[in-house]
C-alpha positions in Angstrom: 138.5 137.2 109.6 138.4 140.1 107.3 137.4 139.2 103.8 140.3 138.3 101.3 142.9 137.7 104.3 144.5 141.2 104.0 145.2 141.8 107.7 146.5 139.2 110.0 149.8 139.5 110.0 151.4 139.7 113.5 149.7 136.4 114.6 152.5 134.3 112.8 156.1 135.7 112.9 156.1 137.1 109.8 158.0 134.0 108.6 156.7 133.9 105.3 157.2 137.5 104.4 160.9 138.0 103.7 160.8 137.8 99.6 158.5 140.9 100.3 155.2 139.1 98.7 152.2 141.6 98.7 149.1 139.6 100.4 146.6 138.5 97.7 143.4 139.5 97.1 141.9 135.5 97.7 138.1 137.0 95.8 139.7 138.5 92.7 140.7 135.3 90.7 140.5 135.5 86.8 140.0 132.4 84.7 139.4 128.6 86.2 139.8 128.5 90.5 141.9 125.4 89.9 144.7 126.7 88.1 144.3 130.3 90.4 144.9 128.1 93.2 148.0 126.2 91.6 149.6 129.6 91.7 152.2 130.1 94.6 151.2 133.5 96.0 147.7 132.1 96.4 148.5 129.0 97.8 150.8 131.0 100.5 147.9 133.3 101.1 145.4 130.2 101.5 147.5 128.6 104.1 148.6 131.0 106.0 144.4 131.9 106.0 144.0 128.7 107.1 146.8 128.6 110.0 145.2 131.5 111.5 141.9 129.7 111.3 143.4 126.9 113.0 145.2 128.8 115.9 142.5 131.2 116.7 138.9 130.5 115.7 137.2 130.2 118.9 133.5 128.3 118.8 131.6 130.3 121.5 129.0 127.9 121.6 131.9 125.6 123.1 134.3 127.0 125.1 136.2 130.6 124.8 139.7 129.3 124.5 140.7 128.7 120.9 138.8 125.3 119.7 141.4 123.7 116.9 144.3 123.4 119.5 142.3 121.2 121.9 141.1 118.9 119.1 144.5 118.4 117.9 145.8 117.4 121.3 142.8 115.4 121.7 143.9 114.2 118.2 147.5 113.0 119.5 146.2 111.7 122.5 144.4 109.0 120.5 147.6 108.8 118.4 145.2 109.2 115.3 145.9 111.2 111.8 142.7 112.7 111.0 142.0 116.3 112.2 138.3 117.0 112.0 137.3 120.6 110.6 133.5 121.8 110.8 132.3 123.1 107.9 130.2 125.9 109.9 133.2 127.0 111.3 135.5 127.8 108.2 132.5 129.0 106.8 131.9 131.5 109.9 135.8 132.5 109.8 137.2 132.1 106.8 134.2 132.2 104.1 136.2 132.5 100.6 138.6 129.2 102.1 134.8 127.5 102.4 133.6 127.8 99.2 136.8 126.8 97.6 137.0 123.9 99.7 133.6 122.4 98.1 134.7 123.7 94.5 138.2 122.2 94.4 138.4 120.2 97.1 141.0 117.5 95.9 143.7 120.9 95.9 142.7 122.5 98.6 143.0 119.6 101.3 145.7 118.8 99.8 147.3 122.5 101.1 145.2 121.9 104.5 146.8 118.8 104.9 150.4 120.5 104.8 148.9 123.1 107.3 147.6 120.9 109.1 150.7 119.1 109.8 152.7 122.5 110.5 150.1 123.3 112.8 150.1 119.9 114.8 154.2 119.6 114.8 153.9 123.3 116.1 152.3 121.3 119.4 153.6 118.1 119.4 157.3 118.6 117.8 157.9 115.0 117.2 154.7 114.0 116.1 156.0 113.4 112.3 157.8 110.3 114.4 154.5 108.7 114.4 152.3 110.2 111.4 154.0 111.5 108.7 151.0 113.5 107.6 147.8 114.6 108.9 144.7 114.3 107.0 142.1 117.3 107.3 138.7 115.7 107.6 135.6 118.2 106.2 132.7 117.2 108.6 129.1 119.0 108.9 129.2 119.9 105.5 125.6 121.6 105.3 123.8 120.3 101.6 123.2 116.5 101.9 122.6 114.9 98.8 120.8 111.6 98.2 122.6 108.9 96.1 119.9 108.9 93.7 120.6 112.5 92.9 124.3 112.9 92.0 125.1 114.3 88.6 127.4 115.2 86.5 127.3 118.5 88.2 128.6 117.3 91.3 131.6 115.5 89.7 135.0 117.1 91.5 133.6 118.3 94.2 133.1 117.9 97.4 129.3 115.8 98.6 127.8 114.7 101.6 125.6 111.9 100.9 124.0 109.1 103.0 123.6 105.2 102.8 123.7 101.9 104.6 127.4 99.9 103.6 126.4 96.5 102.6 130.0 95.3 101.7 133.3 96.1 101.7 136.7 94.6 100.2 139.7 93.2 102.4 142.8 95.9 102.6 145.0 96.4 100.0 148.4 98.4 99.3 148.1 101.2 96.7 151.0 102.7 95.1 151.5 106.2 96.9 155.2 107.6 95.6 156.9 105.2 92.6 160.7 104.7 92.7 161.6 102.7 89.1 164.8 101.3 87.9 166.0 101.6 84.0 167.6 98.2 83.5 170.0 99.7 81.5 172.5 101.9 83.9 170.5 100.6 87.2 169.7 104.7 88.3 166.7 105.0 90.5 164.2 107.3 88.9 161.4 108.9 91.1 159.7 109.9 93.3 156.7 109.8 90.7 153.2 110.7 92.7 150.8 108.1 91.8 147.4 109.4 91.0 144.0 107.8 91.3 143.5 107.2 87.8 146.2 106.5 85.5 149.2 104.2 86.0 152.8 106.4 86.0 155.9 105.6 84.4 158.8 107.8 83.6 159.5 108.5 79.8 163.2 108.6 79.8 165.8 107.7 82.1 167.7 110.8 84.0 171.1 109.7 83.8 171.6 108.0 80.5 168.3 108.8 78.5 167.1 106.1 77.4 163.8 105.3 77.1 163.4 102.1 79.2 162.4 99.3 80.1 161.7 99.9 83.3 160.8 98.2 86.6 159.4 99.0 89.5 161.4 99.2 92.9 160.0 97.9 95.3 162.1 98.7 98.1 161.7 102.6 97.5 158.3 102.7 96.5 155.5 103.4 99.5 152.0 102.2 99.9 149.0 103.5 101.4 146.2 101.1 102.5 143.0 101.2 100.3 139.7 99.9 100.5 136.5 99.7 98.7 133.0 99.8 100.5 129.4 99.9 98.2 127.4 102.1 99.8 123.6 101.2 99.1 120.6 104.1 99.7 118.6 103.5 102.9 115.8 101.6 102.7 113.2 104.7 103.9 115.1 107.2 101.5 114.2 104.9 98.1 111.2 106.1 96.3 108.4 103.6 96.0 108.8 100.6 93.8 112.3 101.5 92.8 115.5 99.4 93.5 117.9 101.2 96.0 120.8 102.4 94.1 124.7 101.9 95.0 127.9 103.8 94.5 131.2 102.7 95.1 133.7 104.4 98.2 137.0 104.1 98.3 138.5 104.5 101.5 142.2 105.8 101.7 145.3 105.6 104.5 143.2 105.8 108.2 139.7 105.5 107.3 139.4 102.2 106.6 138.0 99.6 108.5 135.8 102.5 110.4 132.4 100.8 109.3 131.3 97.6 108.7 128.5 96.4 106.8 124.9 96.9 107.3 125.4 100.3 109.4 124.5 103.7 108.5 127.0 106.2 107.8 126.9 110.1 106.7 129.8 110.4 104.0 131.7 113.6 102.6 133.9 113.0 99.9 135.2 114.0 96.5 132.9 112.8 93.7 135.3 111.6 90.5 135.4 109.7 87.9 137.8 106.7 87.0 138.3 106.1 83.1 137.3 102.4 82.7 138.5 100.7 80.0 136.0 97.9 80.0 132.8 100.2 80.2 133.8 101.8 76.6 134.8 98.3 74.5 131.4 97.7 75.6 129.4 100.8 74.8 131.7 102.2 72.0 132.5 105.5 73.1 133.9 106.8 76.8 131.9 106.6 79.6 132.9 106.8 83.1 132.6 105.3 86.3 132.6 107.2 88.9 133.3 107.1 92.5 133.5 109.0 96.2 136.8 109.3 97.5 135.8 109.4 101.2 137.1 112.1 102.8 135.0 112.0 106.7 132.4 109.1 108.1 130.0 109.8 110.5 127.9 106.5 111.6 124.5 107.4 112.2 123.5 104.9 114.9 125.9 105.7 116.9 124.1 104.6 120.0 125.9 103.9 123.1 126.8 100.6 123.7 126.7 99.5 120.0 129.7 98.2 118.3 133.0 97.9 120.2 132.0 97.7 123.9 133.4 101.6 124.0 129.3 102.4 124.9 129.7 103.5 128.3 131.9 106.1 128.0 128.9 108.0 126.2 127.5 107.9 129.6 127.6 111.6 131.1 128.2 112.0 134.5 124.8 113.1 135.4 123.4 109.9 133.8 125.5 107.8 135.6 124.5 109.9 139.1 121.3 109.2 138.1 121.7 105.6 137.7 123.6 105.0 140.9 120.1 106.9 142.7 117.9 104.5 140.8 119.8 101.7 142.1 119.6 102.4 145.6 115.4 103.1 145.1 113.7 100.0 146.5 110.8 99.9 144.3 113.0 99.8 141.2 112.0 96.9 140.0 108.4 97.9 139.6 109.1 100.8 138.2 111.1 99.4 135.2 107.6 96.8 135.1 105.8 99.5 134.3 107.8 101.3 132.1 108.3 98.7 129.9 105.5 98.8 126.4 103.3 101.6 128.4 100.9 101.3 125.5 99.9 97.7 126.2 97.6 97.2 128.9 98.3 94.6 131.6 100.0 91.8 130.6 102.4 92.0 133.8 104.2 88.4 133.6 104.9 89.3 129.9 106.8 92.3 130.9 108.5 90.7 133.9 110.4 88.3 131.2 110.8 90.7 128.6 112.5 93.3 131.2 114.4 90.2 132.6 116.2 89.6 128.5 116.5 93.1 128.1 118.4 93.1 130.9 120.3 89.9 130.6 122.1 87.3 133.3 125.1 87.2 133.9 127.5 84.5 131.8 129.8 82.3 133.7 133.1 80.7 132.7 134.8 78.2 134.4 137.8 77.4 132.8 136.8 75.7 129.5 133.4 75.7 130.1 130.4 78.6 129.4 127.3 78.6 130.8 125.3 81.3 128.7 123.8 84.5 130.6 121.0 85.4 127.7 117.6 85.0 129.0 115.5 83.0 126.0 111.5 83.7 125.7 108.5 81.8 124.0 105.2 84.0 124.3 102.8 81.7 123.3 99.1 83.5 122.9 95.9 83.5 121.5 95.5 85.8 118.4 95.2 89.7 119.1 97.1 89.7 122.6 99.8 92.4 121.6 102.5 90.0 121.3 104.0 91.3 118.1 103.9 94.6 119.4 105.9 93.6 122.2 108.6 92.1 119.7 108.3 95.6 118.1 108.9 97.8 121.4 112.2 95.7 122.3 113.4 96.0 119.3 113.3 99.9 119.6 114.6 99.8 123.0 117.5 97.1 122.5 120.8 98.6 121.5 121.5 96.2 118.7 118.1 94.0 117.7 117.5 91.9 114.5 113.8 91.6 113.7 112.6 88.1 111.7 109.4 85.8 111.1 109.0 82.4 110.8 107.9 82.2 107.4 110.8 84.5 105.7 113.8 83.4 107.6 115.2 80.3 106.0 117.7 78.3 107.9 121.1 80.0 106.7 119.4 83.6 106.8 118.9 83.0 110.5 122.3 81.3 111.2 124.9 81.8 108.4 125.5 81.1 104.8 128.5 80.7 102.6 128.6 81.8 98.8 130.8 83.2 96.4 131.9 87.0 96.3 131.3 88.4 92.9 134.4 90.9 92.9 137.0 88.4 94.3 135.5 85.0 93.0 135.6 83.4 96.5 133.7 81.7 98.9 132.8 84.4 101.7 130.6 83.7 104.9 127.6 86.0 105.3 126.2 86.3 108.8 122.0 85.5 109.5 120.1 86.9 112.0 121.6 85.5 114.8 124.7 86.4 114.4 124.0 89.9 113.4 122.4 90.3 117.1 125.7 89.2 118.6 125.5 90.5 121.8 121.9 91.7 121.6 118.4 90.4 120.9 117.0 88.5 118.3 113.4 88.5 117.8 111.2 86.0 115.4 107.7 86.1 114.9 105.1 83.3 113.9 108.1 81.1 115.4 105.4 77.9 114.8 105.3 78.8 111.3 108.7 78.0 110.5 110.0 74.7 108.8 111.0 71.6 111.5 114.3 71.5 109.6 115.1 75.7 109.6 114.3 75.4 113.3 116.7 72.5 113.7 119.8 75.2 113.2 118.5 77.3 116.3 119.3 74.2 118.5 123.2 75.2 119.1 122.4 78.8 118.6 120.3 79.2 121.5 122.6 76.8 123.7 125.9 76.9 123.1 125.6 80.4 121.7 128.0 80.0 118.7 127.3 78.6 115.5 129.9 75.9 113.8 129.9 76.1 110.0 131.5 73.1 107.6 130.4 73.9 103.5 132.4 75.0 100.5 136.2 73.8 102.6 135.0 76.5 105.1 135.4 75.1 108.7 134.5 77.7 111.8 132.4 79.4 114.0 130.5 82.0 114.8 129.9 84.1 117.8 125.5 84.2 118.3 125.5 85.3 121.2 122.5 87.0 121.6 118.9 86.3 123.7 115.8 85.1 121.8 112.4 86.4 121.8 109.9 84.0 119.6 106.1 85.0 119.8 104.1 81.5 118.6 100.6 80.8 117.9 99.0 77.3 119.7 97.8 74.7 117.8 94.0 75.9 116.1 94.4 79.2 117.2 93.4 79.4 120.5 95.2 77.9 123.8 93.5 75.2 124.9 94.1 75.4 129.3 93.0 71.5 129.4 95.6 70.1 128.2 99.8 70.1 129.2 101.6 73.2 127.5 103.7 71.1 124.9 100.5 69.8 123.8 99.5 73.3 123.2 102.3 74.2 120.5 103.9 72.6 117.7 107.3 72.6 118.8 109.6 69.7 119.9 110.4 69.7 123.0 114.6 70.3 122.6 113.3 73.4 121.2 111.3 74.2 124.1 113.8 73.1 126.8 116.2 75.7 125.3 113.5 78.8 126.0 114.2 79.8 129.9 110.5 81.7 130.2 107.4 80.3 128.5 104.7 82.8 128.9 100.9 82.1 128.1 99.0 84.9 126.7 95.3 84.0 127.5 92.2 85.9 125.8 90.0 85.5 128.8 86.1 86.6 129.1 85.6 89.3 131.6 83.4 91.8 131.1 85.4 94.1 133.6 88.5 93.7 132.2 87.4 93.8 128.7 86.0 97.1 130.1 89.0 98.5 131.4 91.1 97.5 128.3 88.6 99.3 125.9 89.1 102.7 128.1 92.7 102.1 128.3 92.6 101.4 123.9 90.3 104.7 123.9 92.5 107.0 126.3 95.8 106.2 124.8 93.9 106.9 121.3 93.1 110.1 122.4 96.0 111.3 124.4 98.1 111.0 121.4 95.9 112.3 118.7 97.3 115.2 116.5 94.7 117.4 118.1 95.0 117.1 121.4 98.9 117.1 120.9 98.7 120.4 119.2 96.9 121.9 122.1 100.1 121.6 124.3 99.5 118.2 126.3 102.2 116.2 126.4 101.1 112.8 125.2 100.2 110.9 128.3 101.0 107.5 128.6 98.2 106.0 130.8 97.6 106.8 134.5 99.8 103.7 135.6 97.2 103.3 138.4 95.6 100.9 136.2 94.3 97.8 138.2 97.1 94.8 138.3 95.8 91.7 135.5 
């Protein structure tokens, strides 16, 4: 697009241009943006800029047919209300509608949204039967910043910041339009817009003038849903020996519900501040809280096969290919053997099991009754035989793993605890361990280090694979089902080959008859193997040293000709 949107008719019927309105100049603003853009001549101007965007930007790294009208059929074909706009693009195309976007962003999607809509009932005629607006979504907005580093600079406009949720309210109406009634001659006064902010009410009545009371109707009046979410700073991002910070997001009409607590998420939203009345009886003199209005998530571990089971359509078809050829190669078992924890040497029967729970069985149900498919394992081994390492490679490669030891997982952080909600001042359940690894793999360490009575509240977990709740008039249960992997240490340190296995460890047996693979790690002396281990240790040192990386090897995993333990 040419600068300032001078050119360009011809692409839209010349609609707009009967009352003979010169195009603006969009760069040549005087005074503040925000009231230049309250001007109608502008606002024409920006949205007939932006319909052109919309109809004919064409992402050449994509496809060459125009990109926006696919994504809103897409769009409808999900029946959804958010239309997703990169950044880069509007940028590329329209650069003066990009910088306004991030300097008053509450105005300007405002006018997208309208465009939007135009643009989408322009495909889909009776779409408004459905949605009666469409939401422009900002996404790949290029400046992250981090939580810690919002200021007051940043308030109105727009921010991409990044953060783990770690709770989120229920969903509640919020005033949208208010209809009121004046008690007096029963006229219905409205529509009056409700803002963010302040609480509206009409000053005089239209039809007789007087000033009140008033009351709400509710019949006329329409809601949008709202929610709040804390967003917390990732753990890696906080600076050391500092508390992670939070900020509250409020999430508007069809965004909410899109993450749940304890994922990642990439947020761009308005930054604003919401007068608080509490805040200044306390401090003496206004301050603000502030908030992000959300205006596009993006979950960051979006990994396929994570959350709702909609995984394997993230499988291309050149995976799946390859999948169906692995499948029919004979020696496919082996070969996942050996690709499972390259780095540790030997150790074949370990792998076996762990490659068997990554994997899973397969649950049965006959009628009523369940029969669990997870595969549960004990590694049991002397001191310095890689078994925590192993914990640590499945829970890279699992899709959804939770990672615990024995010594800092009390019983309700592995199963589930029930305590009261600070905002609301109820009792809420909180999930543990295990039933954050629903349908995945829970790992604990130093699992003989853990209280008799915390490791009483595995029992059902393991079995029965839900967890059944009565404290504080909450009665239910939970879904666990996951597989566990617990790495123990035998009694004094070493196993002891002369005596039974359950002699060996300090678990009862229920406990043990609930793990389906019990695998001994043995520290054996041989001088041969203790050889080959060291130049195993000493080639996969070097193979992935910084030097020998920069030299253009690839890092070599071992030759896997390494003799069978």
């Amino acid at each position: 697009g040419d600068m300032g949107g001078l050119g360009g008719y011809g692409i839209f019927g010349d609609d707009e241009d009967e009352e003979g309105d010169m195009p603006v100049n969009l760069q040549n603003y005087r005074g503040k943006l925000s009231d230049w853009i309250d001007t109608a001549p502008v606002q024409r101007e920006v949205k007939k800029n932006f319909m052109r965007f919309l109809k004919t930007y064409v992402a050449q790294e994509l496809s060459p047919k125009p990109f926006y009208p696919m994504q809103a059929n897409a769009m409808c074909r999900a029946n959804l209300a958010s239309l997703e706009v990169s950044y880069m693009h509007l940028s590329h195309a329209e650069p003066v509608l990009s910088i306004w976007v991030a300097d008053v962003p509450k105005k300007m999607l405002a006018l997208f949204g309208e465009v939007a809509k135009e643009f989408v009932l322009s495909i889909f005629p009776r779409y408004d039967e459905i949605h009666d607006a469409i939401y422009v979504r900002v996404k790949d907005l290029p400046i992250s910043d981090a939580l810690r580093d919002i200021r007051q600079v940043h308030l109105n406009v727009l921010v991409k910041t990044s953060g783990v949720v770690t709770r989120r309210t229920n969903v509640l109406p919020q005033v949208h339009t208010a209809y009121f009634t004046c008690m007096k001659c029963q006229r219905l006064n409205g529509p009056f817009h409700q803002d963010t902010d302040h609480e509206i009410a009409p000053s005089a009545c239209i039809a007789c003038q007087s000033r009140g009371p008033f009351e709400l109707n509710a019949a006329h009046t329409t809601y949008r849903n709202f929610q709040k979410i804390t967003l917390q700073e990732p753990p890696n991002k906080v600076p050391p020996g500092r508390l992670p910070r939070t900020k509250e997001v409020t999430l508007v009409h069809d965004l909410i519900d899109n993450c749940r607590p304890g994922e990642e998420i990439e947020l761009t939203g308005i930054y604003t501040n919401a007068f608080d009345a509490s805040l200044n009886t306390k401090l003496g003199f206004p301050v603000f809280s502030t908030v992000i209005e959300a205006n596009h998530i993006h979950k960051v571990d979006d990994v396929p096969g994570t959350g709702r089971f909609g995984g394997d359509s993230r499988l291309s078809d050149a995976d799946r290919e390859e999948m169906a050829q692995l499948s029919r190669d004979p020696k496919i078992g082996a070969k996942i053997l050996r690709s499972i924890a390259p780095s540790i040497y030997g150790h074949h029967h370990v792998k076996a099991a762990i490659a068997l729970s990554l994997f899973g069985g397969q649950e049965k149900v006959h009628g009523k009754h369940r029969v669990r498919g997870d595969i549960n394992i004990l590694l049991l081994g002397d001191p310095g035989t890689a078994k925590s390492q192993f914990l640590k490679y499945v829970e890279k490669v699992s899709s959804r793993a939770v990672y615990t030891t024995g010594k800092g997982a009390s019983a309700v952080g592995l199963t589930a605890s029930v305590h009261k909600d600070s905002i609301t001042r109820e009792w809420t359940l909180e999930g543990g361990a295990l039933v954050m690894a629903d349908r995945g793999t829970c790992l604990i360490d130093e699992f003989d280090k853990m209280n008799e009575q915390d490791r009483v509240s595995i029992h059902e977990a393991m079995e029965q694979q839900s967890i059944s709740i009565s404290k504080a008039g909450i009665v239910t249960s939970l879904q666990a089902r996951c597989a566990v992997v617990a790495a123990a240490n035998p009694i004094g340190g070493r196993y002891n080959p002369s005596i039974a296995f359950h002699e060996n460890v300090e678990l009862t047996e229920p406990i043990l008859s609930r793990f389906d693979c019990l695998c001994v790690i043995r520290d054996t002396v041989d001088p041969s193997t203790d050889e080959r281990l060291a130049r195993f240790v000493v080639e996969s040192h070097a193979a992935n040293h910084p030097v020998t990386l920069e030299e253009g090897a690839a890092p070599t995993t071992v030759p896997s000709s390494a003799p069978e333990q």
